[in-house]
Backbone as CSV, one residue per row, in Angstrom:
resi,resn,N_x,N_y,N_z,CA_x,CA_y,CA_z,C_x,C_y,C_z
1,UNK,-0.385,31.222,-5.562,-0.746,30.555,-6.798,-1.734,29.438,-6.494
2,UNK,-3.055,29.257,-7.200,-3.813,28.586,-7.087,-3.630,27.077,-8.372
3,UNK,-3.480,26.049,-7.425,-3.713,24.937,-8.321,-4.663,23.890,-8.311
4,UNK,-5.031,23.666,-9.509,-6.468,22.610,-9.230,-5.376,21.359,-9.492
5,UNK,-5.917,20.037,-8.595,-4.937,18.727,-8.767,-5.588,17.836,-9.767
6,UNK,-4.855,17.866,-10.273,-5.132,16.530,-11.185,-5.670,15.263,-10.865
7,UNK,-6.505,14.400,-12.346,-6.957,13.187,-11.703,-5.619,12.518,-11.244
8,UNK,-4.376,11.968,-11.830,-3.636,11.222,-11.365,-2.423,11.788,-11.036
9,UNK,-2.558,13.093,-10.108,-1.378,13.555,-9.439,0.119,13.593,-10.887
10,UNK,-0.046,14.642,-11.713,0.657,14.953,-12.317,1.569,15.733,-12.228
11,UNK,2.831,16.051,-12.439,3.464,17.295,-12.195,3.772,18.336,-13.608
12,UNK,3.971,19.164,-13.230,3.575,20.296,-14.213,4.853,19.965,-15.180
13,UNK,4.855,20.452,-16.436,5.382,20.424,-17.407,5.837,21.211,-18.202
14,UNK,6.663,22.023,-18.365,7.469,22.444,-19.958,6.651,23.988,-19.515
15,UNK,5.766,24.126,-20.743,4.702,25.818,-19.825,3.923,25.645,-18.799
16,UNK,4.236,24.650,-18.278,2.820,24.663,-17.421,3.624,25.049,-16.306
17,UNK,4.953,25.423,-16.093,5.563,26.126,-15.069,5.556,27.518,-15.344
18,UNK,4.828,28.187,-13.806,4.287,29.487,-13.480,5.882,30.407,-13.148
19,UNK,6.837,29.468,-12.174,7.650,30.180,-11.855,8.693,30.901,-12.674
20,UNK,9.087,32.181,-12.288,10.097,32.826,-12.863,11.814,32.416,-13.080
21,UNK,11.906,32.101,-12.276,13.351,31.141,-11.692,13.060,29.845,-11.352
22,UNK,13.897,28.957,-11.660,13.706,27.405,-11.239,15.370,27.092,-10.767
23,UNK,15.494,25.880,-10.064,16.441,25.603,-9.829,16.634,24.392,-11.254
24,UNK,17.526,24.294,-11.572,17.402,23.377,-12.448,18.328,22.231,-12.428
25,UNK,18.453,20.634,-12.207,18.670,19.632,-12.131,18.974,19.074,-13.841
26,UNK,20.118,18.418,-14.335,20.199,18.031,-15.214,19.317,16.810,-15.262
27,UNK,19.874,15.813,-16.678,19.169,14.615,-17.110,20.298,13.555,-15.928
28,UNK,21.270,13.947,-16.181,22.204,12.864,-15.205,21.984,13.392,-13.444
29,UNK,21.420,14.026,-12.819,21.552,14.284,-11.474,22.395,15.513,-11.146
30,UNK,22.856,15.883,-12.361,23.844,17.351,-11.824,22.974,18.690,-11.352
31,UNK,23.808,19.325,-10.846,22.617,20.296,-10.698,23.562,21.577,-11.820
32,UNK,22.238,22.110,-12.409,22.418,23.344,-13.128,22.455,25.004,-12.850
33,UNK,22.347,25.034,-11.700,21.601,26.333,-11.075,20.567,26.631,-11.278
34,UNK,20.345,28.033,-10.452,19.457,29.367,-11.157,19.197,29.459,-12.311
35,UNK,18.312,29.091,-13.015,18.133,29.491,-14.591,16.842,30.202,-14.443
36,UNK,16.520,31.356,-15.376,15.204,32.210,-15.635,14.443,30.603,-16.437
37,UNK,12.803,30.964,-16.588,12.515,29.515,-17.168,12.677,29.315,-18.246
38,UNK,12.936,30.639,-18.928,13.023,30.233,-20.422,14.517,29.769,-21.228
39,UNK,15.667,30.138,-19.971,16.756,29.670,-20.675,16.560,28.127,-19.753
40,UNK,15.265,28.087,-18.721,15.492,26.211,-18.432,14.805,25.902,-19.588
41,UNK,13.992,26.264,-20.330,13.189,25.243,-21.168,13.857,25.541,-22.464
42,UNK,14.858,26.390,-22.954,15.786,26.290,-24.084,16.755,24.813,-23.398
43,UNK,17.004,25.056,-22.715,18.417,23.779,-22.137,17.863,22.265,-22.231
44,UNK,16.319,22.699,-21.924,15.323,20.802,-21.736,15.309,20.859,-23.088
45,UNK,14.566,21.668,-23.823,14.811,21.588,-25.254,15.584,20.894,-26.478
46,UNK,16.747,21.860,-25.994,18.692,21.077,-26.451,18.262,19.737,-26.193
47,UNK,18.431,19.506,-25.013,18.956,18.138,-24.654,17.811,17.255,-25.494
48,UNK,16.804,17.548,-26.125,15.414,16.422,-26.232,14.823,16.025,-25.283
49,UNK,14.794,16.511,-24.001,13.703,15.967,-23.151,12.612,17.006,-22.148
50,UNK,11.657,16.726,-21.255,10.878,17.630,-20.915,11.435,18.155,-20.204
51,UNK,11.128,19.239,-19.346,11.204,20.436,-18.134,10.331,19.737,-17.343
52,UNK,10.874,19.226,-16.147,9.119,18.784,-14.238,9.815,19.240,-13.445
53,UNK,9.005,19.904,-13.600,8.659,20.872,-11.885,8.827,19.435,-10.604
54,UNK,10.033,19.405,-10.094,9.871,18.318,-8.901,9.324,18.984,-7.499
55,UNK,9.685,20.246,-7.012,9.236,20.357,-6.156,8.983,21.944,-6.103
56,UNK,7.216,22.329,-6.500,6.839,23.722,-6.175,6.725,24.263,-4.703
57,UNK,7.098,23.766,-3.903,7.541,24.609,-2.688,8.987,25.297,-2.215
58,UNK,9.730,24.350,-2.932,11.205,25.182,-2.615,11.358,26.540,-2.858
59,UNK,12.865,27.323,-2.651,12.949,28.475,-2.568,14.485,28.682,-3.571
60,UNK,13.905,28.811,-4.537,13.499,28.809,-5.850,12.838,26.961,-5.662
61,UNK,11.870,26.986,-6.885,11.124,25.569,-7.131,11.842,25.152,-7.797
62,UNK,12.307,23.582,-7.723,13.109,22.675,-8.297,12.641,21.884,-9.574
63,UNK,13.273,22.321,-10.775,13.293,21.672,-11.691,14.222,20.587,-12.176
64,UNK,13.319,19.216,-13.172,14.691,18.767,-13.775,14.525,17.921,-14.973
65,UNK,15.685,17.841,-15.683,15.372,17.809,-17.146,15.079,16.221,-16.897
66,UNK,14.392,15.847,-17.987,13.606,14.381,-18.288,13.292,14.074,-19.743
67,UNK,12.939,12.602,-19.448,11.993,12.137,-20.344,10.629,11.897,-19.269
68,UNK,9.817,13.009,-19.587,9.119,12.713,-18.662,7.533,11.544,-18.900
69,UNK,7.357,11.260,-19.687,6.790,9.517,-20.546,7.349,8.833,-19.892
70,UNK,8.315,8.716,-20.158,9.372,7.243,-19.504,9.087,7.299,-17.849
71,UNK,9.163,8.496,-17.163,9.374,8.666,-15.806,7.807,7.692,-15.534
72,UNK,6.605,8.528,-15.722,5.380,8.143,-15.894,5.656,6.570,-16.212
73,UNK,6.037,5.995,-16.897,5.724,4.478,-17.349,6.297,3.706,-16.103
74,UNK,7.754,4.362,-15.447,8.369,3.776,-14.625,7.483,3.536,-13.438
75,UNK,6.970,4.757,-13.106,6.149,4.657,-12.113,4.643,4.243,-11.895
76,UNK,4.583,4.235,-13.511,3.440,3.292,-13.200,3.410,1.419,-12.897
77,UNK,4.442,1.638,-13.670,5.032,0.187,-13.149,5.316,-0.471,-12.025
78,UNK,6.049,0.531,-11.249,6.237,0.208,-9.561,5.419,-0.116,-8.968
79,UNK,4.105,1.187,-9.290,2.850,0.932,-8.835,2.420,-0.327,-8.495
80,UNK,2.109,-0.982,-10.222,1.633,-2.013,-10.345,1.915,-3.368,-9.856
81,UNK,3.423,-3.606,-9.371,4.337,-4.383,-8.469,4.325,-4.402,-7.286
82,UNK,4.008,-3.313,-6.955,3.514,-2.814,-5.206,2.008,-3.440,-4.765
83,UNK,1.517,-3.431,-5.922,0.091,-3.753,-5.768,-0.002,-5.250,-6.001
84,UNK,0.742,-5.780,-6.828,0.591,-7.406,-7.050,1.413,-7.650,-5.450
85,UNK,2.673,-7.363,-5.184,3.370,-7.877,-4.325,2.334,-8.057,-2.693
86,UNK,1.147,-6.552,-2.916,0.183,-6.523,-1.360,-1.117,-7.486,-1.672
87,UNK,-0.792,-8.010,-2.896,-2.437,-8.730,-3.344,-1.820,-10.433,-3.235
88,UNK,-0.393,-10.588,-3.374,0.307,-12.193,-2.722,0.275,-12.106,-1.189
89,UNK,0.553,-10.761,-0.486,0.304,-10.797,0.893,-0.478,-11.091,1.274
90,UNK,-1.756,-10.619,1.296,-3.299,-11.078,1.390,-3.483,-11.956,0.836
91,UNK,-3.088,-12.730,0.057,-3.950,-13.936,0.156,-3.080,-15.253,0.752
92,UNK,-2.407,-15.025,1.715,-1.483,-16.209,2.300,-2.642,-16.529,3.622
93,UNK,-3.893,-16.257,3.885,-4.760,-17.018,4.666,-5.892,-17.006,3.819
94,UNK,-6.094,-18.177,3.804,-7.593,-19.156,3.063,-8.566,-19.240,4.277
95,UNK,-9.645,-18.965,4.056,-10.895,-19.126,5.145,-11.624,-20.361,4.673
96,UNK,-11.930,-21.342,5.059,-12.843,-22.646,4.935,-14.593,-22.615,6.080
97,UNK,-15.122,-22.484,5.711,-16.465,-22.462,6.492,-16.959,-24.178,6.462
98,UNK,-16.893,-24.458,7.568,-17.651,-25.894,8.185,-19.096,-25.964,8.663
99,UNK,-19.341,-26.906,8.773,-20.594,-26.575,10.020,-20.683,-27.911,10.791
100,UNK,-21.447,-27.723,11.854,-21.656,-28.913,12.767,-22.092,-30.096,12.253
101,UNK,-23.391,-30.067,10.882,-23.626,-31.601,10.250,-23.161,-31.410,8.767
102,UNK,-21.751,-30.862,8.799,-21.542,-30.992,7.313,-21.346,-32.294,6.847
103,UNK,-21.689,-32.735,5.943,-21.752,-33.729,4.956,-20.486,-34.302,4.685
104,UNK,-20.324,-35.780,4.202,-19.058,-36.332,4.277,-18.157,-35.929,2.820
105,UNK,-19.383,-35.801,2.089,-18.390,-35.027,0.098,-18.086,-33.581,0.829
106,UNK,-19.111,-33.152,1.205,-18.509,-31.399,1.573,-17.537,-31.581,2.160
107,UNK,-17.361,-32.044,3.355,-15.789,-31.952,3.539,-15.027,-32.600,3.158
108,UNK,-14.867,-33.605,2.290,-13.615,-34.074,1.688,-13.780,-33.080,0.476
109,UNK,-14.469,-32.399,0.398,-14.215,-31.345,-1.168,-13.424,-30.596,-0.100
110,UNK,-13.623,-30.135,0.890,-12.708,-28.535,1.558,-11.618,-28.922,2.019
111,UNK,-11.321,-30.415,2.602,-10.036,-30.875,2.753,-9.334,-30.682,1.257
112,UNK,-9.326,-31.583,0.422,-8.633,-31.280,-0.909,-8.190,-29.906,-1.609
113,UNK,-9.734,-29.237,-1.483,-9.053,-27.979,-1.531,-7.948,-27.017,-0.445
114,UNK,-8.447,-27.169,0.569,-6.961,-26.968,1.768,-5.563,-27.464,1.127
115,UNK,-5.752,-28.527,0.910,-4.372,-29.163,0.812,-3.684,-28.998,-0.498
116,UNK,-4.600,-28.127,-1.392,-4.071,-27.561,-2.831,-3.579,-26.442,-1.716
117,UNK,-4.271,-25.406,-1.470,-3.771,-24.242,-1.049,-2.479,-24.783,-0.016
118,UNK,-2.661,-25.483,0.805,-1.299,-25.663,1.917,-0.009,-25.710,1.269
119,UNK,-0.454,-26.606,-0.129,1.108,-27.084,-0.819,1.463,-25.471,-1.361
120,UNK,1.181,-24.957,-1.569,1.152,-23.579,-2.336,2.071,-22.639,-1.131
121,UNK,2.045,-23.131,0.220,2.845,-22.775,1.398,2.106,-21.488,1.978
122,UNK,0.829,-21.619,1.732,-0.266,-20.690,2.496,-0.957,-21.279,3.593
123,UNK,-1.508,-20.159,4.240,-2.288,-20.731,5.706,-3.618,-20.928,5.643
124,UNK,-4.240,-21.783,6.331,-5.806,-22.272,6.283,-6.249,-21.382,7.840
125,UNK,-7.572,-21.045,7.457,-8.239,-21.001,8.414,-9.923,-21.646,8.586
126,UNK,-9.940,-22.522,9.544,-11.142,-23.105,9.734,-12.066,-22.751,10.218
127,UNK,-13.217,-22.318,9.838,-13.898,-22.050,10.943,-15.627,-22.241,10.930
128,UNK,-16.553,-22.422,12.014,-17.813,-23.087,12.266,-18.670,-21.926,12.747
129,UNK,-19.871,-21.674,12.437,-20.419,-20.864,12.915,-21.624,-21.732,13.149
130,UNK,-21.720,-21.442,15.244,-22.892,-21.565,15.566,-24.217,-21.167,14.909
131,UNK,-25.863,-22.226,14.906,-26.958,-21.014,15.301,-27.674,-22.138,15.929
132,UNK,-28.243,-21.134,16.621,-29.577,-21.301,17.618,-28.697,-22.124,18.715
133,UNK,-29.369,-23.813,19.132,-29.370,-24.823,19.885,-27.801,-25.155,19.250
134,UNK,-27.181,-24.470,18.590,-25.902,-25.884,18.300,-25.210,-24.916,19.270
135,UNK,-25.150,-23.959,19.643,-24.506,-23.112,20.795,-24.304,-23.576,22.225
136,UNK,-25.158,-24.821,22.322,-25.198,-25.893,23.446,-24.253,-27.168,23.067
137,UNK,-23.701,-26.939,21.774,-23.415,-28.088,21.824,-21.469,-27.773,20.946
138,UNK,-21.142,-27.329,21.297,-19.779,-26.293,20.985,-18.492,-27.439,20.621
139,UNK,-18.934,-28.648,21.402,-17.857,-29.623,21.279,-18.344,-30.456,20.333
140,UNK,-19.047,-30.770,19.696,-19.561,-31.342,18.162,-18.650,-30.636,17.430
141,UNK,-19.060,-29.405,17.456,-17.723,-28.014,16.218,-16.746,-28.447,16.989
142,UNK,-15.984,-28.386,17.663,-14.655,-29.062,18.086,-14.115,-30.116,17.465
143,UNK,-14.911,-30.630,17.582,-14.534,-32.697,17.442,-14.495,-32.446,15.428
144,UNK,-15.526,-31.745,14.330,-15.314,-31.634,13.077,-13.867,-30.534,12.893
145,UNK,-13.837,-29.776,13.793,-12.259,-28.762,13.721,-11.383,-29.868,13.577
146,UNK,-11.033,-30.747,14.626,-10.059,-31.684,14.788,-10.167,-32.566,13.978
147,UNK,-10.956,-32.863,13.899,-11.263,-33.780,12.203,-10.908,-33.366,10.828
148,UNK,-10.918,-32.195,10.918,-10.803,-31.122,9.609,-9.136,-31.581,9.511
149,UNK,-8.546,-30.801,10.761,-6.997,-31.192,11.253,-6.027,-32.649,10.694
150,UNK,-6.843,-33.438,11.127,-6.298,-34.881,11.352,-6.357,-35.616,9.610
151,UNK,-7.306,-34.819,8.703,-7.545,-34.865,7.201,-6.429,-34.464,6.896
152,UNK,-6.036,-33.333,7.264,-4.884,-32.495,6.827,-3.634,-32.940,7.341
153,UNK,-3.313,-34.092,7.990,-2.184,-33.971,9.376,-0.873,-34.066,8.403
154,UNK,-0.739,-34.957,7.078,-0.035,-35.196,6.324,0.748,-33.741,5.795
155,UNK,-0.304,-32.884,5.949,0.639,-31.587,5.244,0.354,-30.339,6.208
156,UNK,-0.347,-30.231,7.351,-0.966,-29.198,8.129,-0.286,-29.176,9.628
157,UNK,0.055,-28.307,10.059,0.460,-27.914,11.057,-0.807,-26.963,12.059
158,UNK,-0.963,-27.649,13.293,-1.935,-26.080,13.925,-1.249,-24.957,14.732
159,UNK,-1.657,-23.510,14.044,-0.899,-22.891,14.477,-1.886,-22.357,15.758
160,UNK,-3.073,-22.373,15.470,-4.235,-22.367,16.640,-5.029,-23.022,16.792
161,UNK,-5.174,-23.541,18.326,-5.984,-24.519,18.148,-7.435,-23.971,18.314
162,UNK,-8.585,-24.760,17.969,-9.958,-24.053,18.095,-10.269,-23.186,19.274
163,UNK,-10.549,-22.431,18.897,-10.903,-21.441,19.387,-12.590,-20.818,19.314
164,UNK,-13.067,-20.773,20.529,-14.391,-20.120,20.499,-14.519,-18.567,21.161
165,UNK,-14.833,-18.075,19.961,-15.083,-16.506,19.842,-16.515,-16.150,19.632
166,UNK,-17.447,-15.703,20.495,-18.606,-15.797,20.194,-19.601,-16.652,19.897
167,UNK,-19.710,-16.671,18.544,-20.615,-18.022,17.942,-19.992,-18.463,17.314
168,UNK,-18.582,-18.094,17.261,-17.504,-18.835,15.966,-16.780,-19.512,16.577
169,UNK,-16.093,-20.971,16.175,-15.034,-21.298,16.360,-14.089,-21.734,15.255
170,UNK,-13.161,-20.935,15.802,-11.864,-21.207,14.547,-10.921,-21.505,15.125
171,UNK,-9.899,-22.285,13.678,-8.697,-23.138,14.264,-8.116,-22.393,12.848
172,UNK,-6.726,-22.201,12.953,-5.688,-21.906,11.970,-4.422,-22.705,11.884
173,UNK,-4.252,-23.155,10.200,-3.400,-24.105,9.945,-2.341,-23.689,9.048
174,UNK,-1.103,-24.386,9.347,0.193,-23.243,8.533,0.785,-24.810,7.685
175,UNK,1.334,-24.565,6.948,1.744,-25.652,6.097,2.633,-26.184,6.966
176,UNK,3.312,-27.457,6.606,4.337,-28.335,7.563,5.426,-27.756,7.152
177,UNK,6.513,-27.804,8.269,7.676,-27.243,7.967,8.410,-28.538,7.200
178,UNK,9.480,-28.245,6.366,9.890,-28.880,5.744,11.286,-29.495,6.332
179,UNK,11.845,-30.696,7.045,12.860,-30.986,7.640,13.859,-31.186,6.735
């Protein structure tokens, strides 16, 4: 049997089951047996709810009675919880970009903002990117890292200290633990 898939992974429905025999699953979890499909889709019928095909590979394919709307809403819902819950994961590190002659408002604007995000009990990450000639001079970006730090000391913890990776150096900051 040839099937084309759907845009959002649907499962077949009521006629849209090919098979001759289904196993059939009640609305509560019971199982019904062997039914031909048409005394399963008289029985989904009775009851008021759809006929889904749960699984077209078995031997007979497994059916079971539903509301199958509701199933759909449920799961779209999960979805959507799964997806907020991985979109609070990701954003528990904040990136801050410095530079070697940043300005004294620019960084008291990125401190303040750090320290909104820290209270929020998220992690900072600092970091400086060399160019050209400041690549000679690596401990200037050091000395504004630690400075960045010592702005923050009231609510910031370092969980790394600067670090030079290439032309970058970064330092990462975790909120203070709370005694």
């Amino acid at each position: 049997m040839f099937v084309i898939a759907n845009k959002e992974r649907d499962l077949f429905i009521n006629e849209q089951i090919r098979a001759k025999e289904v196993m059939v699953i009640g609305p509560n979890g019971e199982q019904l047996g062997i039914k031909n499909i048409k005394d399963a889709l008289t029985l989904s019928n009775y009851a008021g709810f759809d006929l889904v095909l749960i699984n077209q590979n078995g031997n007979p394919p497994v059916c079971k009675i539903m509301d199958y709307n509701k199933f759909k809403y449920e799961n779209k819902k999960k979805q959507k919880e799964n997806q907020k819950k991985q979109r609070e994961n990701n954003l528990e590190l904040k990136e801050y970009r410095l530079s070697v002659y940043i300005d004294v408002h620019d960084f008291n604007t990125r401190v303040i903002q750090a320290k909104k995000y820290l209270e929020k009990g998220h992690r900072i990450k600092a970091s400086i990117r060399f160019k050209g000639r400041e690549m000679a001079h690596t401990d200037l970006g050091r000395d504004v890292l630690i400075r960045y730090y010592e702005a923050l000391n009231d609510c910031a913890d370092i969980e790394q200290k600067p670090l030079l990776e290439g032309r970058s150096m970064t330092m990462i900051l975790m909120p203070k633990k709370e005694k």
